[in-house]
C-alpha positions as CSV (number, residue, x, y, z in Angstrom):
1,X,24.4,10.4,-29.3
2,X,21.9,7.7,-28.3
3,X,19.8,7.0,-25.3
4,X,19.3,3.7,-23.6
5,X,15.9,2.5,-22.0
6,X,16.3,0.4,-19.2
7,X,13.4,-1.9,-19.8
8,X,10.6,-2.9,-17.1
9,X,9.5,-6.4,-17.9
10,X,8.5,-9.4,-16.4
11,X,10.9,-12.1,-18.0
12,X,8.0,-12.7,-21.2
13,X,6.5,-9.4,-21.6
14,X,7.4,-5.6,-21.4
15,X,5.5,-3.6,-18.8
16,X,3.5,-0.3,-19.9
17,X,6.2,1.8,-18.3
18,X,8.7,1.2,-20.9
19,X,6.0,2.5,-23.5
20,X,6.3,5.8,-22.0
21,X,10.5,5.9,-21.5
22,X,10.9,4.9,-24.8
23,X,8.9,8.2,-25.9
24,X,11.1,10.5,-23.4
25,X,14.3,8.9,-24.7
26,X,13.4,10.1,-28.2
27,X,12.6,13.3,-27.5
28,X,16.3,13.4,-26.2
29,X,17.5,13.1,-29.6
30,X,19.5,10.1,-31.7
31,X,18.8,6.9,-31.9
32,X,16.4,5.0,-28.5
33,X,18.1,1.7,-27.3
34,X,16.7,-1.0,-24.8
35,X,18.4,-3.2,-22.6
36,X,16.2,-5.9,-21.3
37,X,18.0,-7.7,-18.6
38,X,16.2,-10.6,-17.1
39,X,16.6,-14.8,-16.9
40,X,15.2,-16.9,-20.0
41,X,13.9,-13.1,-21.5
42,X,14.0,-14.0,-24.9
43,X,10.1,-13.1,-25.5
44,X,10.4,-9.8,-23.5
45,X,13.8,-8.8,-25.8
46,X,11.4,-9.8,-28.9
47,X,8.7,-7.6,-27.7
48,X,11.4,-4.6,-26.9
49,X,12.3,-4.8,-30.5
50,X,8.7,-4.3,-31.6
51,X,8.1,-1.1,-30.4
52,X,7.8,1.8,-32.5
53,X,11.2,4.1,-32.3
54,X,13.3,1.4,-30.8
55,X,16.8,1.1,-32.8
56,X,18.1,-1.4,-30.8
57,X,17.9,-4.1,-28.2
58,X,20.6,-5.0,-25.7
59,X,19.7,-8.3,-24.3
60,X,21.6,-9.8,-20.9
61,X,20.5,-13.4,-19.5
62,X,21.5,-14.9,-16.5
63,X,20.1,-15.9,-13.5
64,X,21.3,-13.2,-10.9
65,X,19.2,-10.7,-13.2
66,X,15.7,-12.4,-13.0
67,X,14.4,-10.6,-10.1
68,X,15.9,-6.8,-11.2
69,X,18.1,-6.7,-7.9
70,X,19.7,-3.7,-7.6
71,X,23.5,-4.4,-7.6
72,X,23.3,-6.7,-10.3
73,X,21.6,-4.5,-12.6
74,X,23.2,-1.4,-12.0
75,X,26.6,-3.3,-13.0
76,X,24.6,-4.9,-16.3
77,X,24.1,-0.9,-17.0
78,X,27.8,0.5,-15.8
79,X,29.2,-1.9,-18.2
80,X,27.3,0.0,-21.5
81,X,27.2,3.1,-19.9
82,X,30.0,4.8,-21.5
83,X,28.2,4.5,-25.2
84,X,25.5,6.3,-24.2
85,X,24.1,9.7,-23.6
86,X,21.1,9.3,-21.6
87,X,19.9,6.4,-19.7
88,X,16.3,7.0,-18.6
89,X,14.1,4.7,-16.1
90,X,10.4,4.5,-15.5
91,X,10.1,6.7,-12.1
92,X,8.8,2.9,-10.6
93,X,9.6,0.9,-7.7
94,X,12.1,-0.9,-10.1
95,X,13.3,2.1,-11.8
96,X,14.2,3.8,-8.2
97,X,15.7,1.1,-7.0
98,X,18.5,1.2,-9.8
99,X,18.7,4.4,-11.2
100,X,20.5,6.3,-8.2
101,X,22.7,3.3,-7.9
102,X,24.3,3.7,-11.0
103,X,24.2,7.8,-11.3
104,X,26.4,7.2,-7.9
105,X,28.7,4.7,-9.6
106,X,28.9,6.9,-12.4
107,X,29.2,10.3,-10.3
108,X,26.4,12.1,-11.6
109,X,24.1,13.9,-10.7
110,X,20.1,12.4,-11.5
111,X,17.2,14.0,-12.9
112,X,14.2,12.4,-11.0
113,X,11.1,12.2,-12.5
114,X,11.1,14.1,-15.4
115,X,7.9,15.0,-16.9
116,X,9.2,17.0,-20.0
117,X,11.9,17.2,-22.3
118,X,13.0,20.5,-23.2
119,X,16.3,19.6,-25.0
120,X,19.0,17.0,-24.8
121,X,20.0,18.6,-21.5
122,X,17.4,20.9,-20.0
123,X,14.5,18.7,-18.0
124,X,11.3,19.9,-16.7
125,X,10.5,18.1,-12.9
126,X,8.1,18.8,-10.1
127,X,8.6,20.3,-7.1
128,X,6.8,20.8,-3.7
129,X,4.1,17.5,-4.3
130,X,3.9,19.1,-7.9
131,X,2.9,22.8,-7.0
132,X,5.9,24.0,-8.8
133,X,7.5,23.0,-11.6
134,X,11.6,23.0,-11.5
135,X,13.6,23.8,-15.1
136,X,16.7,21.5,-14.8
137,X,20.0,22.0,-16.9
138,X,22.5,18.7,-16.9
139,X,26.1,19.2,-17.5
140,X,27.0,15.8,-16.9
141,X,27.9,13.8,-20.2
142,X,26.1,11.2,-18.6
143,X,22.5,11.9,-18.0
144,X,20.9,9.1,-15.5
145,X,16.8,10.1,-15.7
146,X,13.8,8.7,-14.2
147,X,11.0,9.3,-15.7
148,X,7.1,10.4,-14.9
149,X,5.4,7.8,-17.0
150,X,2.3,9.5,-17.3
151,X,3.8,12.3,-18.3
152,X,4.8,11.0,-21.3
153,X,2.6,9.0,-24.1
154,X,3.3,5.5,-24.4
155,X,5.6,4.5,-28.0
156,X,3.0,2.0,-29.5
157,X,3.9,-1.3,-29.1
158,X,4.1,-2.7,-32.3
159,X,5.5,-1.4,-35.7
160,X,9.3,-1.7,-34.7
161,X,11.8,-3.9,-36.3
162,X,15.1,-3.4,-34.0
163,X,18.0,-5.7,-34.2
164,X,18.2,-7.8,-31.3
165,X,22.1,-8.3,-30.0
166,X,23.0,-10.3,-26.6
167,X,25.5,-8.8,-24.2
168,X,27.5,-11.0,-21.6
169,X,25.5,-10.7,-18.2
170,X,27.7,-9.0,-15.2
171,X,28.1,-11.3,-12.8
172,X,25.9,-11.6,-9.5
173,X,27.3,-9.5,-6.6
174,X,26.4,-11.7,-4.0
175,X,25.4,-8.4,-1.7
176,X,21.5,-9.6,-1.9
177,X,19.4,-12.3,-2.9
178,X,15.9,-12.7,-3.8
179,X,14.0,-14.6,-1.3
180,X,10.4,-14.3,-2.5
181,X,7.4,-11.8,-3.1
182,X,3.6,-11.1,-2.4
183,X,1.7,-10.4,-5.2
184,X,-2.3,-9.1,-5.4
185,X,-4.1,-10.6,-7.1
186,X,-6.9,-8.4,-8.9
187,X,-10.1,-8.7,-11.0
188,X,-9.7,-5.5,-12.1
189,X,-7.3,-3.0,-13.8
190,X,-3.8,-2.3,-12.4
191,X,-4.2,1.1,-10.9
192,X,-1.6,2.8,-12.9
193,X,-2.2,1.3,-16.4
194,X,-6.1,1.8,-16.0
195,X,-7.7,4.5,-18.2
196,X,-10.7,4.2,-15.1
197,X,-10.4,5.1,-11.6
198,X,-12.7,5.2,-8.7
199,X,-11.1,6.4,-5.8
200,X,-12.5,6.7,-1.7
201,X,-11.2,8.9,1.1
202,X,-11.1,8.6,4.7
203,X,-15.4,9.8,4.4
204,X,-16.2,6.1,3.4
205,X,-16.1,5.5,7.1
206,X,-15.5,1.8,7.2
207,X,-13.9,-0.8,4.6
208,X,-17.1,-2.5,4.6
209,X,-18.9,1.0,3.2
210,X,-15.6,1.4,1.0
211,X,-16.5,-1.8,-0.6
212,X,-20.2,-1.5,-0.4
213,X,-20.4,2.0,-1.8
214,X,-17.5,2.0,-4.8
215,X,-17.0,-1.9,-6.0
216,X,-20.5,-1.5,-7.7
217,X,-19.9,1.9,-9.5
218,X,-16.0,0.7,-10.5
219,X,-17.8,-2.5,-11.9
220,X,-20.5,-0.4,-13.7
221,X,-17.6,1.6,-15.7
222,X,-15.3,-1.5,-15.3
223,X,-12.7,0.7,-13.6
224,X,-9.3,0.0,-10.8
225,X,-10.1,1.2,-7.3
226,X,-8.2,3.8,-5.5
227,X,-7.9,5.0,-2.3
228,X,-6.6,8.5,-0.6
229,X,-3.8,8.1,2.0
230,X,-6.3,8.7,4.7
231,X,-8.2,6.3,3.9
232,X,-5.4,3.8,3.4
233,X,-4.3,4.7,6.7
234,X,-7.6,3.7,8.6
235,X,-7.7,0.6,7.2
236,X,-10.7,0.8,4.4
237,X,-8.1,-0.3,1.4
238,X,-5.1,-2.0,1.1
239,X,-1.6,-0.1,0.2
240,X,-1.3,-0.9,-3.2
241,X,-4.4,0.7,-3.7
242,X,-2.9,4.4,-2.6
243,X,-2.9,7.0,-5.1
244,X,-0.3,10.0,-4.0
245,X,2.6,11.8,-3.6
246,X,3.9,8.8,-1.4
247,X,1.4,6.1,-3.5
248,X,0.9,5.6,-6.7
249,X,0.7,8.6,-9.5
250,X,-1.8,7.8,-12.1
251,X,-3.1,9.6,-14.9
252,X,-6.5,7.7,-16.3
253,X,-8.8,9.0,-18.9
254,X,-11.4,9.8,-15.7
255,X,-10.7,9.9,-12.2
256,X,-13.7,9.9,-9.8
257,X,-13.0,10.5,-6.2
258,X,-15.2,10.1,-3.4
259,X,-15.3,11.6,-0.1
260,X,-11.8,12.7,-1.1
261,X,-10.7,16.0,0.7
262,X,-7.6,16.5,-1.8
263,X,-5.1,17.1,0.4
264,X,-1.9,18.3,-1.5
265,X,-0.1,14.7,-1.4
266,X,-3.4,13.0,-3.1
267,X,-3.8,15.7,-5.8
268,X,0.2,15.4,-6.5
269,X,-0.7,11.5,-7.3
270,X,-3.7,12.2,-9.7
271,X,-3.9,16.0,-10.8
272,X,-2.6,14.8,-14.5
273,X,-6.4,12.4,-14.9
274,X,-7.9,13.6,-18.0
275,X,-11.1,14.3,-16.6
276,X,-11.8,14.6,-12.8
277,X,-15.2,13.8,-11.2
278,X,-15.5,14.9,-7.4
279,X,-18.0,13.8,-4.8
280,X,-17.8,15.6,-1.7
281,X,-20.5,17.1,0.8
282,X,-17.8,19.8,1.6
283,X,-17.7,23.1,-0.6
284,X,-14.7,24.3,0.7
285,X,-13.1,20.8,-0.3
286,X,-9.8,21.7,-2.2
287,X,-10.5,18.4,-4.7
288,X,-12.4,20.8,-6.2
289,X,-10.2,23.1,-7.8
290,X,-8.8,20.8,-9.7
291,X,-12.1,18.5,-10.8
292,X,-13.9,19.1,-14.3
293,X,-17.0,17.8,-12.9
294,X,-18.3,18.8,-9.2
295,X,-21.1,17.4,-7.1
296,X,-21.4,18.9,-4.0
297,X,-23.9,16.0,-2.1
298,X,-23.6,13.0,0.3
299,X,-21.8,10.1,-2.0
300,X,-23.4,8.2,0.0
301,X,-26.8,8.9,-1.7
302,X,-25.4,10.3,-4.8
303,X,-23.0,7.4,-5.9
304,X,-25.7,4.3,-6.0
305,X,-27.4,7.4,-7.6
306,X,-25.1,7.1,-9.9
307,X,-24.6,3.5,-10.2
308,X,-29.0,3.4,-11.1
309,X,-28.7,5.7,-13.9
310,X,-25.4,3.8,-15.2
């Protein structure tokens, strides 16, 4: 029995995400393969083979895979699939495109989002925005998984000496093509690989007090910035910022929301921080069942407050 990562990666390195699959697909049991598929991804199949608990790496190059399109990746995976056990994919943008592609092709049924292995074929997943947690048995043989990155801790990234073997690349479908992409640019850390989040909600009023208020304090503790639905919504921060059920779910060291009401969506993004700060005028604010640290006052006095004493 083995389990094959499918890796996120950029072409020349491996993304955070994988970190974290790698540990679920070893608490599945036998040995942890990754396939990095890309285009000229000889340094991200090196750094595959590096991490801790890796056995092997399964390495496909060709040009239709550079961009992770869908079709052509789920056929790079249905042509290994039968060798395997599991095949488990970071619960991203990338890893939903593809994983329910190829549990269709193979006619299985998908665990999404896992956040707990319980045995080779019983998953833990939530349920209702995370206020339940479903216990979920697999009889497939296959087991197609996408999994809660944060729910798992990362596989260090060095200490691994896996053989690296090439594969011959499936070849491009022709159903899509990658015309181009918009990236942001940041100064700061990627909101779901930083261990520091300051995060507004729809109180912030204006993007102009969104920036005015949190930029300083998140440069003080040199943190990403965050933003509720809500406030995404009314314009205050852009959408990559959005922490939530239907955003982003992160997991930092310490989470500090401001103005943040903690509607059930937001809390389903970020209930998993280490340590949550809350700043909200309102007592009856449900944020605050879930913070370590409350401060019931105006963030608008209380966080450059905060940012003098920092």
């Amino acid at each position: 029995m083995a389990a094959l990562v499918i890796a996120e990666h950029d072409n020349a390195s491996i993304k955070g995400a994988t970190l974290n699959t790698v540990s679920a697909a070893a608490a599945c049991g036998g040995d942890v393969h990754v396939l990095v598929a890309g285009h000229d991804a000889g340094a991200a199949a090196q750094a595959a083979a590096q991490i801790a608990g890796v056995a092997k790496v399964l390495h496909a190059d060709a040009e239709g895979l550079a961009h992770g399109l869908a079709e052509n990746m789920a056929a790079q995976v249905l042509a290994i699939a039968k060798n395997y056990s599991h095949i488990l994919f970071p619960a991203t943008a990338g890893g939903k495109n593809v994983a329910p592609r190829v549990a269709a092709l193979l006619d299985v049924a998908q665990v999404s989002d896992a956040t707990k292995v319980i045995d080779a074929d019983t998953f833990e997943r939530p349920i209702y925005a995370g206020n339940a947690i479903a216990t979920v048995k697999s009889a497939d043989a296959i087991k197609v998984i996408t999994v809660r990155t944060t729910a798992f801790d990362p596989a260090a990234a060095s200490g691994g000496s896996a053989a690296v073997e090439s594969l011959a690349a499936a070849a491009d479908a022709g159903s899509s093509a990658f015309v181009g992409s918009e990236i942001a640019k940041l100064d700061r850390p990627e909101l779901t690989a930083a261990k520091i989040i300051v995060s507004g909600g729809r109180a912030m009023g204006s993007s102009e007090k969104f920036n005015e208020v949190l930029t300083p304090l998140a440069d003080k503790l040199g943190a990403a910035l965050g933003a509720s639905r809500a406030a995404v919504d009314a314009g205050y921060a852009p959408n990559d910022w959005q922490v939530g059920q239907t955003g982003k779910i992160v997991a930092p060291q310490l989470y500090v929301a401001c103005g943040i009401s903690g509607a059930i969506q937001h809390l389903a993004g970020m209930k998993d921080s280490k340590v949550i700060v809350a700043i909200n005028k309102d007592p009856e604010a449900p944020i605050f069942s879930v913070a370590d640290y409350g401060l019931e006052a105006d963030l608008f006095q209380a966080v450059p407050e905060l940012i003098e004493k920092l």
